[in-house]
Each structure stands twice: as structure tokens, then as C-alpha cells.
N, C-alpha and C positions, 0 to 999 in steps of 0.2 A: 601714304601710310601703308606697312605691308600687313599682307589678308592676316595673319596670324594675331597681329594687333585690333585688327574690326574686329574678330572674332572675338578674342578676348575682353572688346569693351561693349558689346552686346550680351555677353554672358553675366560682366557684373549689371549691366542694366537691369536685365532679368531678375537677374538673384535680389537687388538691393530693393524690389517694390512690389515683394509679395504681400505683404499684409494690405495694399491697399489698391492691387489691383484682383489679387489672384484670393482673399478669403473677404469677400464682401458679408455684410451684417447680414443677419438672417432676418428677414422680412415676410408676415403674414398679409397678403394685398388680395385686392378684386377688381379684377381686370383692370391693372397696372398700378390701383393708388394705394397705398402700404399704410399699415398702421403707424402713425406717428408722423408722417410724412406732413408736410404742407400742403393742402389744397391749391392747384392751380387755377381758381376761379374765372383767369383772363383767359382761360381757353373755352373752345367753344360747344365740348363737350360738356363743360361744367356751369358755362353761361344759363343751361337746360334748367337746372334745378330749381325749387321755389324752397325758401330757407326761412325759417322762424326759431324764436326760444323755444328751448325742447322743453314739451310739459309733463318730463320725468326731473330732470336734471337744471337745477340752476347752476347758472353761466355756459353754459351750453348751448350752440346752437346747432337744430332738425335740417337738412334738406332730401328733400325727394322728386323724384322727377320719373314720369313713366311710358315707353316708348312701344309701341307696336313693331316690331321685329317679325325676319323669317329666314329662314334655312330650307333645305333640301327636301325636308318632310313635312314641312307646314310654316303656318302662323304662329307665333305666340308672345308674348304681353311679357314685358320686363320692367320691372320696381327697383330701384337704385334710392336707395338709403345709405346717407350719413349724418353720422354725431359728429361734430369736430366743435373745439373750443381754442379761437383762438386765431381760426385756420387751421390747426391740425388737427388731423385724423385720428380720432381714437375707434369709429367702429364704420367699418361699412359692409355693404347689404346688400346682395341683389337675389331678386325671387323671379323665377319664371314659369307661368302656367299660359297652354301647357308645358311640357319637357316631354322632350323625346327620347327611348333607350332602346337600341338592340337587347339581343341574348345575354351579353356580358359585359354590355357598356359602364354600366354602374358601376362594377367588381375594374372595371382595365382606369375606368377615370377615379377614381382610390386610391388604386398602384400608383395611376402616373402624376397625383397632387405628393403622394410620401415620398418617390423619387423627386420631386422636385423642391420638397421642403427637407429632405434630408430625416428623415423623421419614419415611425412608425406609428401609423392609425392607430386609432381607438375606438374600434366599431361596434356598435347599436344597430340590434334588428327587431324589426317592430314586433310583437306579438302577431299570430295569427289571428283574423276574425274574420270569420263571412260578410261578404258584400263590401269588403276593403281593398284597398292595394298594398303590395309588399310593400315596407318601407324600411332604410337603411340610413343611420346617422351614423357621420365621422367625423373625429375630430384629431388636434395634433398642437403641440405647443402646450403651453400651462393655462390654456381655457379650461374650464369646470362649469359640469351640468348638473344643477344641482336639483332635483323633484319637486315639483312644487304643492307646498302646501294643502291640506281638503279645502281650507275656507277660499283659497285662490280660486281652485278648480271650480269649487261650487261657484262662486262668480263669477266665474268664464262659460260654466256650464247656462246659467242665467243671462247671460248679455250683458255683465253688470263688468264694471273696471274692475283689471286684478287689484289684492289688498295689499299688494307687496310691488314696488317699484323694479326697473329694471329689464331686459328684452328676455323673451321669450323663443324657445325653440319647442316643436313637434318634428312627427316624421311625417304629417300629410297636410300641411299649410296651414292648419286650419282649428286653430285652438279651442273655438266653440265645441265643434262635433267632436273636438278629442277631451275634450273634456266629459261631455254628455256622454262619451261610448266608455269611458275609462281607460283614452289610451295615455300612454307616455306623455308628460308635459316637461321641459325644465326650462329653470333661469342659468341665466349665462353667468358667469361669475370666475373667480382664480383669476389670470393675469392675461398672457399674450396668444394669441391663439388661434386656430383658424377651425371652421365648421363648414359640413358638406351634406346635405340631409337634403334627400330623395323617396320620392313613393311615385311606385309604376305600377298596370297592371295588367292583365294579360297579353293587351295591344301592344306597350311599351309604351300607353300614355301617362303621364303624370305632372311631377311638379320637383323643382329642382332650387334649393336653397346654397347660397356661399355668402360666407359671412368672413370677415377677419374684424378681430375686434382686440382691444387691451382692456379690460374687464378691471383692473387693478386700480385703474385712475381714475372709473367712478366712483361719486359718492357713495358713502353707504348708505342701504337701502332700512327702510322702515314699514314694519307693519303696524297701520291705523288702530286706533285702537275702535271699540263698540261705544255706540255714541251714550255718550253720561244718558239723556231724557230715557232711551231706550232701558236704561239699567234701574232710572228710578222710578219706571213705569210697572216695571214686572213687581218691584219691592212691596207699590203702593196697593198693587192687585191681592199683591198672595196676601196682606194685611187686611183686604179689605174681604175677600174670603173663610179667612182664619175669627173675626171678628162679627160674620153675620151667626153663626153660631152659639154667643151669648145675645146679641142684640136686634134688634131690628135694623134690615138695610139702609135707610133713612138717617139711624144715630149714627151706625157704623161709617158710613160715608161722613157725616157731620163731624165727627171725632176725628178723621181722617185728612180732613181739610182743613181745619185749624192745626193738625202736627207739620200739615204739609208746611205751611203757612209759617211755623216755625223753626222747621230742617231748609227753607227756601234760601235765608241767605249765606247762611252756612254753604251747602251745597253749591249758590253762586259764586261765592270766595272761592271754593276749589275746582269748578272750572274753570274761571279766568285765569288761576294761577295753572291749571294744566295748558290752556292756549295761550300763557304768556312761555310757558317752558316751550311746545312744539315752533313757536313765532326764532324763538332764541338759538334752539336746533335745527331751525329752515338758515335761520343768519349766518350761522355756522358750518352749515353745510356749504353755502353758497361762497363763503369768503376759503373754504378749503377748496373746493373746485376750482376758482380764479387760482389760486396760488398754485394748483398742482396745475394748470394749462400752463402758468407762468415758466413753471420748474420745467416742465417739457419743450416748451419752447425754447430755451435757456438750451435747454442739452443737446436740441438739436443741432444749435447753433454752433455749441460749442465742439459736437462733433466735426462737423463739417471744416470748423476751422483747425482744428485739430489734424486732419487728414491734409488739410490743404498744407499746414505748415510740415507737416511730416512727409510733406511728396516731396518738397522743397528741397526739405533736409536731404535727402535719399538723391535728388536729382545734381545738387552743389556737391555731395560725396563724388556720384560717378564723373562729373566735369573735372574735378580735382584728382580724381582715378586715369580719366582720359589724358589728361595735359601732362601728369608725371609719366605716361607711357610715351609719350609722344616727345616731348625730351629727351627723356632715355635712350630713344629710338634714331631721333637725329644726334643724341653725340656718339651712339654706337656707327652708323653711318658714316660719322664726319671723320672718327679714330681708322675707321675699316679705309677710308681715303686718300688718309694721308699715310697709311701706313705700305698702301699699293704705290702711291706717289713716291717712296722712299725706294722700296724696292729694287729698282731697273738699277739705280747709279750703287747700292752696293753689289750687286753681282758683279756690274764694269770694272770698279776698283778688284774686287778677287780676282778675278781673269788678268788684270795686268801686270797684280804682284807677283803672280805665278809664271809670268813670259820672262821678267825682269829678272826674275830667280833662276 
């Protein structure tokens, strides 16, 4: 084949398989596994993990696994969390305390996640307080941080479970004391996304968070409501207050318990029916989380065979590109041939009609 034809069928190679070689889907990952991706469990990185129902999300399932690690400057402890349903990924986790940062490590590893996500940060810096460390959140993609709630905070600040479902971010690991100090809190929430949230301090010791998560495909979240007993405990009080004023404590409590006595089942008709509706809306939440793992699993699928059939196409084009040049090529050859082959015997004939003449 002559070079100018390789040349040429290397060039349409190229050109005919850019969309699926040369602009790959933009992917939010932690170290290596991408949101949306399938888990590859039969590796032996992933064999690590201990996996259960997540006890935020039905049809969900938690793994975590946590390994003692070291580098050049030390020891330090890493946490690998994920959510997946399914087998696939919709959020993963990793935390590491401590973390180690130069002068401008924090601000150069920022730069160098936006260049590699294509994207520009979205940067968060901590309020100043004495006896803290800097801290710096980032994020990129259609993740949202959204503040969380006082009644949350005050149960975080307490020990107690947040009131509102869903992960949580700080910018120094540690939700309790950022609660108690009043620093920043938010839930994760919006769609595809990736987050990078660091606090160092003086030393350059701290703690280092990366998260890629799709926010979109959780359930939505719900806040508890305050418990019925609690509400008709304050009613029966301020009643029973308001009522020692004309009477004796003795009647007033006596009068009190006989209303109770007849507000009781009333009042139990409308709790049952409020934990028949929350029972109804757990049902429903759960059977919309299978269907949206379904629907993801589905696309991924359908991606990939999509790509696969579309390489195809692209690859029977250039074979069909190569064989019509290569044709071409040998009857251009075969004409150039015969046409030299002709040649020699009419020059002979001209020279002799010319002697004869």
C-alpha cells in the first residue's frame, strides 16, 4: 500500500472516533470509583469493606472500611465510605486524620482537582476563631451546601441524631464541636458533584475530606415531626395552671383527668392515622429509591452499549473507507501498467514508418 494511503487511513481513523475516545463523560470519583459507576466488589480492594442497609436511605446499601496508612510525613487513619444501590455508586467518602499540608498545598491541590475536573471551584473559608485551625471547603459540579437547620445544630450540638436526614459536611471533621462553637454545618444536597474540605494549623496538621457524591438520586429527606405526648403534655400543664386559680389543685387535676380521659381517643385516632401516613411515606420513599437504582442501572447499561455499538459503526465506516482506497489504488497501478507495457512497441512502430517514408 503506498505511504500516502496509510497516511490517509490513519487520519480518517482519528477523525471518525472522537466522541468516544477523545471527549470521555465527565466523571466526579475518589480514588478511581466515579459516581454512578459499578462497584467492583471481586477486587480485593473492595473485598475490605463491611456493608449493611443504610440507616438513612431505604434500598440502599452503607460500606465502610478503615485502614492505617503512611506517607513521607507521618501516620494517618483513612475512612472509605460508600452508598451504592444496586451496586452502583452514588456517593463516596474518604476522610483522613491526620492530613498533612505545606505552605500552599491546600490552595495548589484546588487548582490541580478544577484542572482536572474541567470546572471552577466554589470556595468556602472558615470564619476565623481562636484555638481553631484554618479551614477551607470546595466544591464543583451541581452539588449544594445547604446550612443546616438550629433544631439540627442543637442536636448535634447535644449528641443527639440530626432531625433531618442526609450527609453532612464541616470544614474540621467534626460536627459535634462545630455545632457547640457555631461554626458552618451543611447537608449535601443538588445533584452531581464533587467536595474537598480541609482544616490545618499552624504545623500543617489537620484533616482532609473528598467526597464525590450524586445528591439527586437520594430520597427526599424529612424532618421528624415533635412527639404528639410531648405536645399534649405542655397543653395539660398550662390547663392545669390556669385552673388552680379558681380552684383547688386536687379538683383542678380531678377535672383534668376525666377531659384527659375524654380527648384520649380522639387524640389516639389522630396519631395512628399520623403513623399510618409516615408508614405510607417510608413505602414510598423505598419503592422510589429501587426504581431510581433501577433507572440508573438501566442507563448505565444502556450507555455503554451505546458506545460499544457506536465504536462499531465508526470502525465498519473506516474498513469500508480503507478497502475503497485500496481498490482505487490497485486499479490505478494495474492502468499505470499496462499503460508502460504499451508504450515501448508504439515508439517502434513510429521509428519505422519514418525510415519507410
Amino acid at each position: 500500500m503506498p505511504r500516502w494511503l496509510m497516511v490517509l487511513a490513519a487520519v480518517c481513523l482519528l477523525a471518525g472516533t472522537p466522541r468516544v475516545l477523545a471527549q470521555p463523560a465527565q466523571q466526579y470519583a475518589v480514588d478511581g470509583l466515579a459516581v454512578g459507576a459499578r462497584i467492583p466488589f471481586d477486587r480485593p480492594a473492595y473485598r475490605e469493606y463491611k456493608c449493611g442497609p443504610s440507616d438513612q436511605f431505604d434500598g440502599f446499601m452503607w460500606c465502610q472500611k478503615t485502614r492505617q496508612e503512611k506517607e513521607r510525613r507521618g501516620k494517618f487513619s483513612s475512612t472509605y465510605s460508600i452508598l451504592h444501590s444496586g451496586g452502583v455508586a452514588v456517593y463516596i467518602d474518604r476522610y483522613l486524620e491526620p492530613a498533612f499540608f505545606g505552605a500552599r498545598e491546600a490552595e495548589d491541590d484546588i487548582q490541580r482537582y478544577s484542572r482536572k475536573l474541567g470546572e471552577i471551584a466554589r470556595i468556602a473559608r472558615m470564619p476565623h476563631r481562636a484555638d481553631f485551625p484554618n479551614g477551607i471547603l470546595a466544591s464543583w459540579g451541581k452539588v449544594e451546601l445547604e446550612p443546616l437547620d438550629n433544631d439540627t445544630i442543637t442536636a448535634l450540638a447535644e449528641g443527639r441524631d440530626p432531625t433531618t436526614k442526609g450527609y453532612l459536611v464541616d470544614f474540621i471533621g467534626d460536627f459535634a464541636r462545630s455545632a457547640k462553637n457555631g461554626l458552618p454545618i451543611y447537608r449535601i444536597s443538588g445533584g452531581a458533584g464533587f467536595i474537598w474540605a480541609a482544616s490545618f494549623d499552624q504545623r500543617g496538621l489537620g484533616t482532609l475530606r473528598l467526597t464525590a457524591v450524586d445528591a439527586s438520586v437520594l430520597p427526599p429527606t424529612m424532618t421528624p415531626r415533635a412527639p404528639i405526648d410531648s405536645a399534649e403534655n405542655v397543653r395539660v400543664q398550662d390547663t392545669i395552671e390556669n385552673t388552680t386559680n379558681q380552684l383547688s389543685r386536687g379538683e383542678a387535676e380531678k377535672e383534668l383527668a376525666g377531659q384527659a380521659r375524654i380527648d384520649a381517643e380522639p387524640a389516639r385516632d389522630d396519631a395512628e392515622a399520623r403513623e399510618e401516613a409516615v408508614r405510607a411515606r417510608a413505602d414510598i420513599d423505598k419503592a422510589a429509591a429501587t426504581q431510581r437504582a433501577k433507572v440508573l442501572a438501566d442507563k448505565s447499561a444502556a450507555e455503554g452499549e451505546a458506545h460499544a455499538m457506536e465504536f462499531v459503526g465508526y470502525g465498519a465506516v473506516i474498513v469500508l473507507i480503507v478497502l475503497v482506497m485500496v481498490v482505487a489504488s490497485a486499479r490505478i497501478q494495474k492502468t499505470q501498467a499496462a499503460w508502460l507495457r504499451r508504450r515501448p512497441k508504439s515508439l517502434k512502430s513510429h521509428r519505422i514508418h519514418q525510415i519507410q517514408g
